[in-house]
Every structure is written in structure tokens, then in C-alpha cells.
C-alpha positions as CSV (number, residue, x, y, z in Angstrom):
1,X,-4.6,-3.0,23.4
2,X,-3.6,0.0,25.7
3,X,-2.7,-2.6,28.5
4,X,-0.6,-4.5,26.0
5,X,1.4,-1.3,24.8
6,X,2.0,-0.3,28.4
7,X,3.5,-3.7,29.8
8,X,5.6,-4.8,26.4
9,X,9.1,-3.2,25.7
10,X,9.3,-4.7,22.2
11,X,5.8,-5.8,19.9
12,X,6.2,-8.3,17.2
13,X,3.5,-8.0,14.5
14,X,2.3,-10.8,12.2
15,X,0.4,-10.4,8.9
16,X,-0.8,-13.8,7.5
17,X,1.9,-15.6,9.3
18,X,4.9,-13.5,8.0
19,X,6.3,-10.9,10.4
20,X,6.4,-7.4,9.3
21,X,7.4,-4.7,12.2
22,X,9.2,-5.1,15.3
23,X,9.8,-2.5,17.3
24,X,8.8,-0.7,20.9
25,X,4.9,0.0,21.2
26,X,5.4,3.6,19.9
27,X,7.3,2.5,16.8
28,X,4.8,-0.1,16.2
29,X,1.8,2.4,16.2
30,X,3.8,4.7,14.0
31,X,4.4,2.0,11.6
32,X,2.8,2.9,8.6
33,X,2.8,-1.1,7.1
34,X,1.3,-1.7,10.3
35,X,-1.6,0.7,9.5
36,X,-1.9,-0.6,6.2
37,X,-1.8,-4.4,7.5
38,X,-5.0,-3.5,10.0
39,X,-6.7,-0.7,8.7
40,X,-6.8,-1.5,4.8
41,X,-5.1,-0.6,2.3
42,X,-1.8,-2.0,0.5
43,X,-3.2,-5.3,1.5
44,X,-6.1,-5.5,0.8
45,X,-5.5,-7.9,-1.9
46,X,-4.8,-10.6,0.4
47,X,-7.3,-10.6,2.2
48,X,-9.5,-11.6,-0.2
């Protein structure tokens, strides 16, 4: 992941085939839908 981050200028980030952040690395792992997306929470419903 660190590699990835270091080498991309923009990040596009999927959820369940729908996009929902673009952004440079550092927004991306600010992104609190992001967190949510892949660390649980407001989603957790879909994933079910």
C-alpha cells in the first residue's frame, strides 16, 4: 500500500463497484468514507 501511495498522484477508490473518493494519496487516507468503506462501519450493511 505504501508503494502505491508513493508512486500515484491521484487514487480512485471503489466500494462494490461504485466510486466513492478521488483524490491524491493523502486525501484519500484522510477520507473518512474511505475509513468507513474498509475499516467498518457506515457500511457494514452491505456487506452482508
Amino acid at each position: 500500500m505504501d508503494m502505491i501511495m508513493d508512486l500515484s498522484d491521484e487514487v480512485l477508490v471503489l466500494f462494490h463497484g461504485e466510486l466513492i473518493a478521488r483524490g491524491t494519496p493523502g486525501e484519500i487516507v484522510e477520507n473518512e468514507t474511505v475509513q468507513s468503506a474498509y475499516l467498518g462501519g457506515m457500511y457494514d450493511e452491505q456487506l452482508t
